[in-house]
VEXDOZA-175589 format. One record per residue (C-alpha): residue number from 1; residue in one letter; z, x, y. Coordinates in steps of 0.1 Angstrom, whole numbers. Layout:
N
     i   aa       z       x       y
   NUM    A       Z       X       Y
...
// end
This chain:
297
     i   aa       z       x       y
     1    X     282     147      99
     2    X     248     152      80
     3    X     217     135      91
     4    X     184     139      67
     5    X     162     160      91
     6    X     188     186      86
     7    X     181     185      45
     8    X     141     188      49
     9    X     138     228      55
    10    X     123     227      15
    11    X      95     212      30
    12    X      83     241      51
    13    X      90     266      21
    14    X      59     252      -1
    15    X      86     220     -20
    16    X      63     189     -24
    17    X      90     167     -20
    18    X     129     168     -16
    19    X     151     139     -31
    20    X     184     136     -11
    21    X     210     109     -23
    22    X     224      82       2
    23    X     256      96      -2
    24    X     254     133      15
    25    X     232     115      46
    26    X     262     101      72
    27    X     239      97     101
    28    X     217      67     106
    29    X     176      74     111
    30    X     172      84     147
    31    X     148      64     167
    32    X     117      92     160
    33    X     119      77     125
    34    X      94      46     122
    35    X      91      21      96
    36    X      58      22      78
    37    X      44      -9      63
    38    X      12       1      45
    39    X      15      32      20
    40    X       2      43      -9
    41    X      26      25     -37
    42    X      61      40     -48
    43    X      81      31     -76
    44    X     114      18     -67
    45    X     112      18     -26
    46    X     125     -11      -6
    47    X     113       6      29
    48    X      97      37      40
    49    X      98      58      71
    50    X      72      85      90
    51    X      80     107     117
    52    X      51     130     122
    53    X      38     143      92
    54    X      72     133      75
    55    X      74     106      52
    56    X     102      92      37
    57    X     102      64       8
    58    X     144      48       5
    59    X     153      38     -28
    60    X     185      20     -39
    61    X     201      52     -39
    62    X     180      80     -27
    63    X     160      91       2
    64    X     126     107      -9
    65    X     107     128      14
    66    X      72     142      12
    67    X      53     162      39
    68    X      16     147      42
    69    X      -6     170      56
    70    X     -18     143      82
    71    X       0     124     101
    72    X     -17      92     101
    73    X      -8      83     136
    74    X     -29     114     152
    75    X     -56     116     125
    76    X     -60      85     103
    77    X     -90      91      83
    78    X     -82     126      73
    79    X     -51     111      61
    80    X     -68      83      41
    81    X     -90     110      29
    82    X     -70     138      14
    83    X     -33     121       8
    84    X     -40      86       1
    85    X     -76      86     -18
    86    X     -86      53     -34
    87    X     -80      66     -75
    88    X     -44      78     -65
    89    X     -36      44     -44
    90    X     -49      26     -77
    91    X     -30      45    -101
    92    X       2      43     -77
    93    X      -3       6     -75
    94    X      -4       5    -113
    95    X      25      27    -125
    96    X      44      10     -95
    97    X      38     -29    -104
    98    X      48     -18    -142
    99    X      78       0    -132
   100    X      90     -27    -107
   101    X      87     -51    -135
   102    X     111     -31    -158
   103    X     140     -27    -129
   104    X     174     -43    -133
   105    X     193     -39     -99
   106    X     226     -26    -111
   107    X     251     -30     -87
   108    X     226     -46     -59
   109    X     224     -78     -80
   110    X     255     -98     -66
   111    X     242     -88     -32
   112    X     202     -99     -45
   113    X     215    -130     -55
   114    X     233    -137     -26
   115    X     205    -131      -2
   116    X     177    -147     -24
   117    X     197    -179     -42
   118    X     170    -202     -35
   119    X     142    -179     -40
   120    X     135    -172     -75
   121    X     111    -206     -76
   122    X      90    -198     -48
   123    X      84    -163     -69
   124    X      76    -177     -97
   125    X      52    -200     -84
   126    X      34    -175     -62
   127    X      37    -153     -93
   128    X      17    -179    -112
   129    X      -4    -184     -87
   130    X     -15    -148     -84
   131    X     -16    -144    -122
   132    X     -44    -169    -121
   133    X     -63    -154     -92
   134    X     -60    -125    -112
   135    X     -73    -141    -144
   136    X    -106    -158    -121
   137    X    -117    -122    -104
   138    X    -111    -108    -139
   139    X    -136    -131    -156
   140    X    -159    -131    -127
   141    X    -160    -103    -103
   142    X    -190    -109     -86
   143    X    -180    -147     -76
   144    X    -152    -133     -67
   145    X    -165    -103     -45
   146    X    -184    -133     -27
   147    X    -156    -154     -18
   148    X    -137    -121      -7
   149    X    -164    -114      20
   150    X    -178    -144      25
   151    X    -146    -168      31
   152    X    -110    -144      25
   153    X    -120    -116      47
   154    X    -131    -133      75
   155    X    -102    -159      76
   156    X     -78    -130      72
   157    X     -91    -114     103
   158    X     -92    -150     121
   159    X     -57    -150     112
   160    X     -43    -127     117
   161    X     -62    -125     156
   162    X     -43    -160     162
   163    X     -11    -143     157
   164    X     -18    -116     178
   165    X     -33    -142     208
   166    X       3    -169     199
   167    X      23    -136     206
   168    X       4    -125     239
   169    X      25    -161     256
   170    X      57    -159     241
   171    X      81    -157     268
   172    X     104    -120     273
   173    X      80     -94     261
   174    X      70     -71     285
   175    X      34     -73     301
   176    X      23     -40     288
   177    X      26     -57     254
   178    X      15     -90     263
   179    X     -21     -75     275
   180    X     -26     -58     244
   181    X     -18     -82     220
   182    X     -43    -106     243
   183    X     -68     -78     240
   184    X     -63     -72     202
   185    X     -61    -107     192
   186    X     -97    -114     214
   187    X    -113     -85     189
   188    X    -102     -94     161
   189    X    -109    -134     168
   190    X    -145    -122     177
   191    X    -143     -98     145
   192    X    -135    -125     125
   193    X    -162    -148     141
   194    X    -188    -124     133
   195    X    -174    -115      94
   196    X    -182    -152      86
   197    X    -220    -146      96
   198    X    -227    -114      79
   199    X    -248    -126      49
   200    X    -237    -109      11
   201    X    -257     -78      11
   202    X    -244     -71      47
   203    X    -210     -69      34
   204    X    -220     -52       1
   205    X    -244     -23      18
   206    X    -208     -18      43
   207    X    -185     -15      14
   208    X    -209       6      -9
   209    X    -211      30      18
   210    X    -176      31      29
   211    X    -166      40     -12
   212    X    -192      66     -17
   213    X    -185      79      17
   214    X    -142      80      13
   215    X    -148      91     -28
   216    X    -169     121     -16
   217    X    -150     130      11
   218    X    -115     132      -5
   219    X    -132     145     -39
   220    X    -145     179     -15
   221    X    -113     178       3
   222    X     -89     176     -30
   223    X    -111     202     -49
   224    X    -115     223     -18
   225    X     -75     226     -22
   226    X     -73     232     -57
   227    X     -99     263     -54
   228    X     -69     280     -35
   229    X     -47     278     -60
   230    X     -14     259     -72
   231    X       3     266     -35
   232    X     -23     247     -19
   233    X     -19     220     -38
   234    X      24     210     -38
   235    X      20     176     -50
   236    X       6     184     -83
   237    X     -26     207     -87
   238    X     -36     196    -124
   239    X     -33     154    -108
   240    X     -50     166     -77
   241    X     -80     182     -98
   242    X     -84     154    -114
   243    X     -80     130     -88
   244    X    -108     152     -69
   245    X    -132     152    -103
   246    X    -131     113    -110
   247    X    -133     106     -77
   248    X    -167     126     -76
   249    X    -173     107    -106
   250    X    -170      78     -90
   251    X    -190      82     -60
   252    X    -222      96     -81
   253    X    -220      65    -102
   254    X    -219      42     -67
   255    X    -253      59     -58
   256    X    -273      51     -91
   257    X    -251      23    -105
   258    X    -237       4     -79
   259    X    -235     -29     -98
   260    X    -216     -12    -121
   261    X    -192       0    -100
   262    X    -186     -30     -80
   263    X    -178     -54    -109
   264    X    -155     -21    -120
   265    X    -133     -21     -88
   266    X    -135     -60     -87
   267    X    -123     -58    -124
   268    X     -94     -33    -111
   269    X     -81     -60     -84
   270    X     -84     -87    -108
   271    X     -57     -69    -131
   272    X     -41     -56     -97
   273    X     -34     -88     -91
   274    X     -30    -101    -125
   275    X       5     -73    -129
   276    X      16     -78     -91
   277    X      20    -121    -103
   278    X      33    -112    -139
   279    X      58     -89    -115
   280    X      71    -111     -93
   281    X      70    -142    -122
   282    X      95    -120    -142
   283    X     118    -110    -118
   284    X     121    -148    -103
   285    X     129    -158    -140
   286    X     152    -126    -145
   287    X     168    -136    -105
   288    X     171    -173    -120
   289    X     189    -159    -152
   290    X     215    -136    -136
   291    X     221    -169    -112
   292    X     233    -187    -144
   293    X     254    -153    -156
   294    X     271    -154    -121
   295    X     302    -174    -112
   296    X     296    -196     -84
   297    X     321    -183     -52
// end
């Protein structure tokens, strides 16, 4: 019996990440293990896991753990800061939507077609849908940075507060639970309420300052790291360095060419999301064509 906390010593010995197939893991992910829904991009991962400063990324046939030096739980900032800074989340997000588009399931497709039989239109219409978002915020960025803050944010968060307030009366969830998600859906409602009245410049003096402010920090933090030396840095000290240079870069430009800047980043999403709708397009038409190459059961 082999469970995966018992293949991770690596970790503590200076080894950025171990890989470990499925196959010498018998034992199921204890309970400590939690299921992560926002991390920096990976190629190939359908789920991924943290438990303490343990992060794992599953794969079709792999298990691929990394030790962050934060855990995000305890100290979230410092963990946005130094192992998920804003050029390496980019660049993951890249390599990752180009990668994804390039992947042919193997021996998962009878089991992908099964599960997703009618569901190659409705990704090929939200695929076409984000392709042209894409194209709009491509051709203009700053009309699109003002309906971002001044309508998409705001009804995000107004959203997303309804659901929290709809779950605090659903019947059989304890009231522990039920107070907080009353409590969390009340901020964010009154979040949201108060993001629709911020004027423009609000918004844009918030977000300037948050990029210069997470650029700078991470740049000091990353380059801090590599002035130790390679075993400071396990992930990769020559993409690290320059991770820490552009990002300083990037924050000195923010200061005396913010414009710039802006309509830079808003250019980045546009293709962002330009790739992420040319993704999914392609893999409902390459779903829809391996439907046809099937026999029907």
């Amino acid at each position: 019996m082999s469970r995966l906390d018992d293949l991770l010593e690596p970790l503590d010995q200076g080894i950025w990440e171990v890989v470990v197939p499925k196959g010498e893991v018998t034992e199921p992910l204890d309970p400590a293990w939690k299921r992560s829904r926002i991390n920096v991009p990976s190629p190939g991962t359908i789920a991924s896991y943290r438990k303490g400063r343990f992060h794992v990324h599953e794969t079709r046939d792999e298990w691929r753990v990394h030790l962050d030096r934060y855990d995000p739980k305890e100290h979230p900032l410092l963990h946005l800061i130094d192992d998920a800074p804003l050029l390496l989340m980019i660049s993951d997000t890249f390599m990752t939507l180009i990668v994804d588009s390039r992947r042919d399931p193997g021996k998962d497709r009878a089991a992908s077609l099964s599960a997703q039989r009618f569901i190659w239109q409705e990704e090929v219409v939200f695929g076409i849908l984000l392709v042209l978002v894409g194209i709009f915020i491509f051709e203009n960025p700053f009309l699109a940075l003002r309906n971002l803050f001044e309508l998409a944010v705001p009804l995000a968060v107004s959203v997303i507060a309804l659901v929290f307030l709809a779950r605090a009366f659903r019947a059989g969830i304890p009231e522990e639970q039920r107070s907080s998600d009353r409590a969390s859906g009340t901020g964010l409602l009154c979040a949201g309420i108060c993001a629709f009245l911020f004027p423009l410049g609000l918004w844009i003096v918030v977000v300037l300052v948050l990029l210069t402010v997470w650029m700078t920090a991470s740049a000091v933090m990353l380059l801090f790291r590599v002035l130790k030396g390679r075993s400071a840095v396990p992930e990769g000290f020559y993409s690290r360095m320059a991770t820490g240079i552009v990002s300083l870069v990037m924050a000195y430009l923010l200061l005396v060419s913010p414009k710039d800047v802006l309509a830079l980043l808003m250019t980045i999403l546009g293709v962002i999301t330009f790739l992420a709708g040319l993704t999914l397009s392609i893999n409902g038409m390459r779903l829809r064509q391996w439907m046809r190459q099937t026999p029907k059961a």
